[in-house]
C-alpha positions as CSV (number, residue, x, y, z in Angstrom):
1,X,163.3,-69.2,-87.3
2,X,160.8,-66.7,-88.8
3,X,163.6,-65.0,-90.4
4,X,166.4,-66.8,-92.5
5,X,170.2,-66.5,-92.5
6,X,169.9,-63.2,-93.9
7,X,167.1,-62.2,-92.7
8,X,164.5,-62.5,-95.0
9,X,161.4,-61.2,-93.8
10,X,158.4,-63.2,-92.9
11,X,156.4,-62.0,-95.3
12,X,158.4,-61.7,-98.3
13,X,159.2,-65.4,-97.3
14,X,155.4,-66.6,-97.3
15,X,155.0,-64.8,-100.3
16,X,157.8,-66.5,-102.3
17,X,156.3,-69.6,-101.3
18,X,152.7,-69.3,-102.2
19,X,153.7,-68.0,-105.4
20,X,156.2,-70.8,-106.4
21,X,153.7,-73.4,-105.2
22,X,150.9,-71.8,-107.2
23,X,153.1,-71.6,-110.5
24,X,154.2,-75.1,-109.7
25,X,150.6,-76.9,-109.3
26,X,149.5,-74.3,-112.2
27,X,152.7,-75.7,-114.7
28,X,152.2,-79.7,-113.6
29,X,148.2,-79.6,-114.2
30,X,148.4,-77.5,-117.4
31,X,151.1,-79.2,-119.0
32,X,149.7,-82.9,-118.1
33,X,146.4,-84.4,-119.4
34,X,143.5,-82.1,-118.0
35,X,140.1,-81.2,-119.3
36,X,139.0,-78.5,-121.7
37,X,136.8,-75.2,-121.9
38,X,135.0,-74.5,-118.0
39,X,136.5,-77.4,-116.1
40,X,140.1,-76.4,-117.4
41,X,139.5,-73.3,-116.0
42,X,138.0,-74.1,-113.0
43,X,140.3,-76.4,-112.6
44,X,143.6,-73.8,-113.1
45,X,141.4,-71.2,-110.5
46,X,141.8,-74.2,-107.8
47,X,145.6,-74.6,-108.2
48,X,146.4,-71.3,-108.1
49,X,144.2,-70.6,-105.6
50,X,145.5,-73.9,-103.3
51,X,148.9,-72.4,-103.8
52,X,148.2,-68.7,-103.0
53,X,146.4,-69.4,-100.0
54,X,149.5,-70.1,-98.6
55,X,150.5,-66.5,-97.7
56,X,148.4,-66.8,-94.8
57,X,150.0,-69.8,-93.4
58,X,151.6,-68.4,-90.2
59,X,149.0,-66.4,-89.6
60,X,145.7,-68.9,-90.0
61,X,147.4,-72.3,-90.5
62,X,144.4,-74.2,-89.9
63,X,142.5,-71.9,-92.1
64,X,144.8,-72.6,-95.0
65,X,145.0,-76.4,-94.1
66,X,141.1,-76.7,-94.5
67,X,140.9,-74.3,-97.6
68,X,144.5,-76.1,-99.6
69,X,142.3,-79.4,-98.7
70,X,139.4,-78.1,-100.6
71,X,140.9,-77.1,-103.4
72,X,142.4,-80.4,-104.0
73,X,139.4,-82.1,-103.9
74,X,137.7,-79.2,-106.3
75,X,140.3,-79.5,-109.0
76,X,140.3,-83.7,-108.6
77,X,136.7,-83.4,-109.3
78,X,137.5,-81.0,-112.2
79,X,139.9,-83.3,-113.7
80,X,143.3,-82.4,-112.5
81,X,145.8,-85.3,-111.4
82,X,148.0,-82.9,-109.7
83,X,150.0,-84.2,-106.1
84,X,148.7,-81.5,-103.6
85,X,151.6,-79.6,-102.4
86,X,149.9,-76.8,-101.4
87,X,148.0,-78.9,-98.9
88,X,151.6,-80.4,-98.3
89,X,153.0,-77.1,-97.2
90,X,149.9,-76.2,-95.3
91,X,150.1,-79.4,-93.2
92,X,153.6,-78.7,-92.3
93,X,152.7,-74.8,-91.1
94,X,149.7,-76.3,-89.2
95,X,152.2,-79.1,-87.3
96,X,155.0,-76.3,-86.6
97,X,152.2,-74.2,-85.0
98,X,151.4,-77.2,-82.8
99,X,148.2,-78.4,-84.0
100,X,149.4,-82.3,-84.7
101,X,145.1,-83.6,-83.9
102,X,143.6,-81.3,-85.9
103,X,145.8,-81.7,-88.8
104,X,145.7,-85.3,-88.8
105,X,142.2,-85.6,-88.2
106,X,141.7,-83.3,-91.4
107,X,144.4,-85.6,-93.7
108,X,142.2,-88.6,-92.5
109,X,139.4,-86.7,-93.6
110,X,141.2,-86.2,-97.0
111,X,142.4,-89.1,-97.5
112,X,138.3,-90.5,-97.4
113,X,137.4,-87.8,-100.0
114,X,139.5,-87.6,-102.5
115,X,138.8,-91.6,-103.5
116,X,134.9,-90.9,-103.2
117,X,135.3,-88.0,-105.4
118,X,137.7,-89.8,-108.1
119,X,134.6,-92.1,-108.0
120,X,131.6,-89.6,-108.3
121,X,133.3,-87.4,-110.7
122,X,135.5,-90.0,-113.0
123,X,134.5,-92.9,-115.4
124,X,136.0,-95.9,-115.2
125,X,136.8,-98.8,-112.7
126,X,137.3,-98.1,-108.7
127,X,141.1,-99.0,-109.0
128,X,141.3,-96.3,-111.5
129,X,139.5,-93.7,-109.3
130,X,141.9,-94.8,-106.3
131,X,145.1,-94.6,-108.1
132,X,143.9,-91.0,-109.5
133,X,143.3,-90.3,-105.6
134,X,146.5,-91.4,-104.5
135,X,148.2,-89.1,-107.3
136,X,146.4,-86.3,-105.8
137,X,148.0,-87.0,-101.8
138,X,150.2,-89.9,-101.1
139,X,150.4,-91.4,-97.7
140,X,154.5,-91.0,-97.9
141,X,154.5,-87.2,-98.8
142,X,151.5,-86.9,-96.3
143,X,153.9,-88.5,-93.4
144,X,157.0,-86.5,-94.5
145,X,155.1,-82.9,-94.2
146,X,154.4,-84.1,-90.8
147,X,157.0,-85.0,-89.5
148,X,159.0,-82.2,-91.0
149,X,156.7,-80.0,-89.2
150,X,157.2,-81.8,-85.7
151,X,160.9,-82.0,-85.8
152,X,160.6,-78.2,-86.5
153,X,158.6,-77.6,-83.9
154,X,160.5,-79.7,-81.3
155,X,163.7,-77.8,-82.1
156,X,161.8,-74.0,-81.9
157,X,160.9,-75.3,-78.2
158,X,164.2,-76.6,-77.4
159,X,165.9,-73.2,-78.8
160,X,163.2,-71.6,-76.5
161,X,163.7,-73.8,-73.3
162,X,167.4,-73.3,-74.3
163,X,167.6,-69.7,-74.2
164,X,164.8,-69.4,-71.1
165,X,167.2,-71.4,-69.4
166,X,170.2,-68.7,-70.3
167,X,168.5,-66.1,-69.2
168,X,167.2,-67.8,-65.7
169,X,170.9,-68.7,-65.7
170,X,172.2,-65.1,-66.1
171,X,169.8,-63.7,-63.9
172,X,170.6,-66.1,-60.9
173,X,173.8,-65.3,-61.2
174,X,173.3,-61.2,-61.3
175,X,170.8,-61.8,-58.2
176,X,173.8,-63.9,-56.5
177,X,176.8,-60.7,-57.5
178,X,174.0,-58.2,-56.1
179,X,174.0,-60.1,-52.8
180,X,177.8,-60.0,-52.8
181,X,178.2,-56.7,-53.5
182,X,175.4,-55.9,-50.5
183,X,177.2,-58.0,-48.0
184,X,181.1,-56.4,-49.1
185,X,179.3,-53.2,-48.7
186,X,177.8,-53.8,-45.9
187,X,180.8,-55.0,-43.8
188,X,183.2,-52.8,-45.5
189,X,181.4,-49.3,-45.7
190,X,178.7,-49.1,-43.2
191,X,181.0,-49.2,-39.9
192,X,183.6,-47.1,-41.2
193,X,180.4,-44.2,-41.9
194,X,178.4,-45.2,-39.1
195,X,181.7,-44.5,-37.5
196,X,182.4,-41.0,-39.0
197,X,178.7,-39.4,-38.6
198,X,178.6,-40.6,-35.2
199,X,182.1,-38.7,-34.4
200,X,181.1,-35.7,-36.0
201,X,177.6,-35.3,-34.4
202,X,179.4,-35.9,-30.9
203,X,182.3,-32.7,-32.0
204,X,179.2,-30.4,-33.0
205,X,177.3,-31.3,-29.5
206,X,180.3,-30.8,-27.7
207,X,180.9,-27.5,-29.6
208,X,177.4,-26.4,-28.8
209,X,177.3,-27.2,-25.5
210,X,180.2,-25.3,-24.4
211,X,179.0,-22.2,-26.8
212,X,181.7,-22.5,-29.2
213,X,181.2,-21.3,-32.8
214,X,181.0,-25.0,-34.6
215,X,183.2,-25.1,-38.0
216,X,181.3,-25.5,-41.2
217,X,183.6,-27.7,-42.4
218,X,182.8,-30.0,-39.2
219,X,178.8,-29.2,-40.4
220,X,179.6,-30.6,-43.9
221,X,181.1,-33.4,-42.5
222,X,177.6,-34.3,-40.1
223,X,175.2,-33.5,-43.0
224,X,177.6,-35.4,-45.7
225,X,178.0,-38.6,-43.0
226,X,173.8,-38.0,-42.7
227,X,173.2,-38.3,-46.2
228,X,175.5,-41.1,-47.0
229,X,174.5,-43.2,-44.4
230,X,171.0,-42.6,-45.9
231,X,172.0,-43.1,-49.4
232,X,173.9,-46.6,-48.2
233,X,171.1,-47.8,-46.6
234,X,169.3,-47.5,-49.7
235,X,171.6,-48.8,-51.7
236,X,171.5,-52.0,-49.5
237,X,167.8,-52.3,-49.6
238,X,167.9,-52.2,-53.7
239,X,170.8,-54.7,-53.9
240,X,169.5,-57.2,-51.3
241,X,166.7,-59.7,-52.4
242,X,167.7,-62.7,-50.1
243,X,165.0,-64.9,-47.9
244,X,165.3,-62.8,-44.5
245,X,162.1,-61.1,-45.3
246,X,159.7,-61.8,-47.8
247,X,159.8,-60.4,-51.3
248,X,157.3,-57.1,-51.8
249,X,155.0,-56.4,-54.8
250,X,151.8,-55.0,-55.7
251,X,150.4,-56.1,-53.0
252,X,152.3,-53.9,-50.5
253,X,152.0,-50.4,-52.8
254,X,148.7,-50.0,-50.5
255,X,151.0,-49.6,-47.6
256,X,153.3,-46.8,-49.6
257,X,150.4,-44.9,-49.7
258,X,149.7,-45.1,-46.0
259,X,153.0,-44.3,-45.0
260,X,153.1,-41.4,-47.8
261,X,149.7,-40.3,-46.0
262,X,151.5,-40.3,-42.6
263,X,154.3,-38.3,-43.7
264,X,151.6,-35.3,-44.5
265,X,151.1,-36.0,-47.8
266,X,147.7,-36.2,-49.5
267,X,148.5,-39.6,-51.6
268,X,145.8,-41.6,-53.8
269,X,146.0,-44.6,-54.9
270,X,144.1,-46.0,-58.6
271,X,144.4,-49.5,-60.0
272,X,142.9,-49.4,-63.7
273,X,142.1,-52.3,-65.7
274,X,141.9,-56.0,-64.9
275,X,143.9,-57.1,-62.2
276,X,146.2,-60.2,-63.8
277,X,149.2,-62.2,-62.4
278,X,152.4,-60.6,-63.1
279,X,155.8,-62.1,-62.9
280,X,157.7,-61.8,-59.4
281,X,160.4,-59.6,-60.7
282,X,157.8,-57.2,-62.2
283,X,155.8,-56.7,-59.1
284,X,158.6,-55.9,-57.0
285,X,159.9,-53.5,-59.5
286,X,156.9,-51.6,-59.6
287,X,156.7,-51.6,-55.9
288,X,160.5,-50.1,-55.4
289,X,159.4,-47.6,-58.2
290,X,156.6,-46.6,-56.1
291,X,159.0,-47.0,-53.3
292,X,161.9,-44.2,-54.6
293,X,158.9,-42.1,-56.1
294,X,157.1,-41.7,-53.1
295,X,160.4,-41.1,-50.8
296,X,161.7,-38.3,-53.4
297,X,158.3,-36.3,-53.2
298,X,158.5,-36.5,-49.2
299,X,161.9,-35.9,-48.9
300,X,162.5,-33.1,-52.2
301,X,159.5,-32.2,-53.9
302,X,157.6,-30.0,-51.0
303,X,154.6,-31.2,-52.5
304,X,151.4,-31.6,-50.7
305,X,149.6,-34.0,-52.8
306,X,151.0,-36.9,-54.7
307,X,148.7,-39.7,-57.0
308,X,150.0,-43.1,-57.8
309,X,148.2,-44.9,-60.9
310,X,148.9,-48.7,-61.8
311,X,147.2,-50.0,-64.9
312,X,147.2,-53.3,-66.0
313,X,147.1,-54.1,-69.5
314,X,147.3,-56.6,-71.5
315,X,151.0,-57.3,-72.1
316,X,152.4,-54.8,-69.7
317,X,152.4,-53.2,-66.2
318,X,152.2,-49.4,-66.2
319,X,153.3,-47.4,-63.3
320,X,152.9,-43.7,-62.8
321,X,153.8,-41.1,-60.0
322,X,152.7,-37.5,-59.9
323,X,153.1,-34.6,-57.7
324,X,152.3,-31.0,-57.2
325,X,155.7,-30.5,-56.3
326,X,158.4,-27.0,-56.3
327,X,159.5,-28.8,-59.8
328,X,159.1,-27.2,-63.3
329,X,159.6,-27.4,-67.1
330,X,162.7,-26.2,-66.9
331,X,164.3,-28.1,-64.3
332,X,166.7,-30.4,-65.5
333,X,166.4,-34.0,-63.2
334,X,169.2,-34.6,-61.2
335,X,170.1,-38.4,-61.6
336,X,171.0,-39.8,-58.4
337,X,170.9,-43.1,-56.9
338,X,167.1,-43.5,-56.9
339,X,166.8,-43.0,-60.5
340,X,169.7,-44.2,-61.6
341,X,168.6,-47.9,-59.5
342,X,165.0,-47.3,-61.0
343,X,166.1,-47.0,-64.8
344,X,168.5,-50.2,-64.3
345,X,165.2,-52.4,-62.7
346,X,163.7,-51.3,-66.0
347,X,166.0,-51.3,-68.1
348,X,167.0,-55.5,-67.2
349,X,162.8,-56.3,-67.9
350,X,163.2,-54.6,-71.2
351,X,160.6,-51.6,-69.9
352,X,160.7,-48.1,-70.5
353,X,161.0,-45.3,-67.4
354,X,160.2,-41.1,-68.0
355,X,161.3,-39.2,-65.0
356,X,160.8,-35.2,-65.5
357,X,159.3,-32.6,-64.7
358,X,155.7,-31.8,-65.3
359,X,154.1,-29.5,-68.0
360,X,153.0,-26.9,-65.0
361,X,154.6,-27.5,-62.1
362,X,155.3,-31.2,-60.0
363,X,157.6,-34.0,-61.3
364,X,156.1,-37.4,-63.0
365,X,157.9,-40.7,-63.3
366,X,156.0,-43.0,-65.5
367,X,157.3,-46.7,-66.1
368,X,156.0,-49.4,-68.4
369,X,156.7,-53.1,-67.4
370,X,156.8,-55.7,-70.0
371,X,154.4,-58.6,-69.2
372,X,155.1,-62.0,-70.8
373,X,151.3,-63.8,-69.9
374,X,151.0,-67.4,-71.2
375,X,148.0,-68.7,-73.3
């Protein structure tokens, strides 16, 4: 809504205004009756400055709604008869922003003023020095800002609900085809390899046993039917996310660690920054990031020490990896499964992952987790 049909920016947009506001107050007070000499020009500072203000609207509406109001009231004292659009448009950018009390409690405020000032600063009757008041900020332009600003508002929330709601939508439904695919592979593909690496470990023990030479292609078979048991397994873990066993985050990187420790490795764990909430599908991203990191160094790297760093900032989760590991500069990374399933967890929060080798020796895989906190 920031934008318009052809995408105007922003800024060029609040520009455009405060400068046609501030030509318009500047062309109704000098063309009208006014005052001469200081006042006139005091009086012409005020408009343009009510108008300009205005640039900072998005940025500091109730900054602008307080100095708009003043400047009214300056160039009404000054002798300008001039309706306050500036403070018009101001109340409108305080209402879309969502501060309806303070905004009315200021126009109530205004409202008070600009009679007592008519008064102070005007000769003539009372029902003069109200009518001048009223020229300055009707009641009906007053109500129509407002409530321009409200509707506004309401629809920018509904578009927002609206499109949370999309994406919840789309996501359920992605969560739901992952749990399909997990249970089709499951019953489709696990038997039949199961099946085949059984079959060939039982021809190789055989072979052995009666001090036959054992085929390689029977070998390749075994250490193929191995690997791909292994890689479906994995598979099945990263697609399944149902309510058999409970979700894992943050909280259970701790326990990488340990097991990573078990397995030989010399593993460290740092938390930096101030621990926040994060949302559910980021935690248990980072954890199955940790998760394939760790398992690669065990299983690949031949690394003896390994360092996993999680730092919490302020709109994002960062997630980092290193080893000592056999890697190098100029090792290209082989995308398998892990990283491939790692870069499409990142890729669906809108993160950013870096999986390579490091500048000496040892791989790094470094991930940044958007974080949408609420105020």
């Amino acid at each position: 809504m920031d934008t318009g049909r052809f995408r105007v920016p922003a800024g060029a947009l609040d520009w455009a205004v405060a400068v046609s506001v501030a030509a318009l107050l500047l062309g109704t007070g000098l063309s009208g009756q006014h005052p001469a000499g200081e006042r006139e020009l005091l009086g012409a500072v005020l408009l343009a400055a009510g108008g300009l203000t205005l640039i900072g609207r998005r940025r500091a509406p109730i900054a602008v709604l307080a100095v708009t109001g003043l400047c009214a009231v300056g160039y009404e004292a000054a002798g300008f008869e001039v309706l306050a659009v500036s403070y018009l448009v101001a109340v409108y950018g305080a209402v879309r922003a969502g501060h309806r009390a303070l905004t009315v409690a200021v126009s109530v405020a205004l409202l008070v003023v600009l009679p007592f000032t008519a008064l102070v600063f005007r000769d003539g009757p009372a029902r003069e020095a109200f009518a001048q008041a009223r020229n300055v900020l009707e009641i009906a332009w007053l109500i129509a800002a407002f409530a321009a600003g409200e509707a506004l508002r309401q629809a920018e929330r509904r578009a927002d609900e609206a499109e949370r709601t999309r994406e919840e939508t789309a996501r359920r439904r992605a969560d739901e085809e992952r749990l399909h695919i997990a249970r089709e592979l499951h019953d489709s593909l696990t038997h039949q390899i199961s099946i085949i690496k059984v079959q060939s470990e039982v021809a190789v023990h055989v072979a052995r046993r009666r001090g036959e030479q054992v085929p390689e292609t029977l070998l390749a078979i075994q250490t193929a039917g191995r690997e791909a048991t292994r890689e479906l397994r994995a598979t099945l873990e990263a697609l399944r996310d149902d309510d058999t066993s409970p979700p894992q985050g943050l909280d259970h990187v701790p326990e990488l660690v340990e097991r990573a420790r078990a397995m030989g490795l010399d593993a460290t764990l740092t938390i930096e920054g101030q621990r926040h909430d994060v949302p559910a599908a980021v935690g248990r991203t980072a954890y199955r990031i940790v998760q394939e990191a760790l398992t690669n160094t065990a299983r690949h790297a031949s690394a003896t020490t390994v360092t996993v760093r999680i730092a919490y900032r302020p709109e994002a989760l960062a997630v980092q990896v290193d080893d000592d590991g056999k890697a190098t500069p100029d090792d290209a990374p082989v995308p398998g499964l892990g990283l491939l399933g790692m870069h499409e967890r990142i890729t669906a929060l809108g993160g950013r992952l870096h999986a390579q080798p490091r500048n000496v020796h040892g791989f790094t895989v470094q991930a940044e987790l958007p974080v949408e906190r609420g105020s």
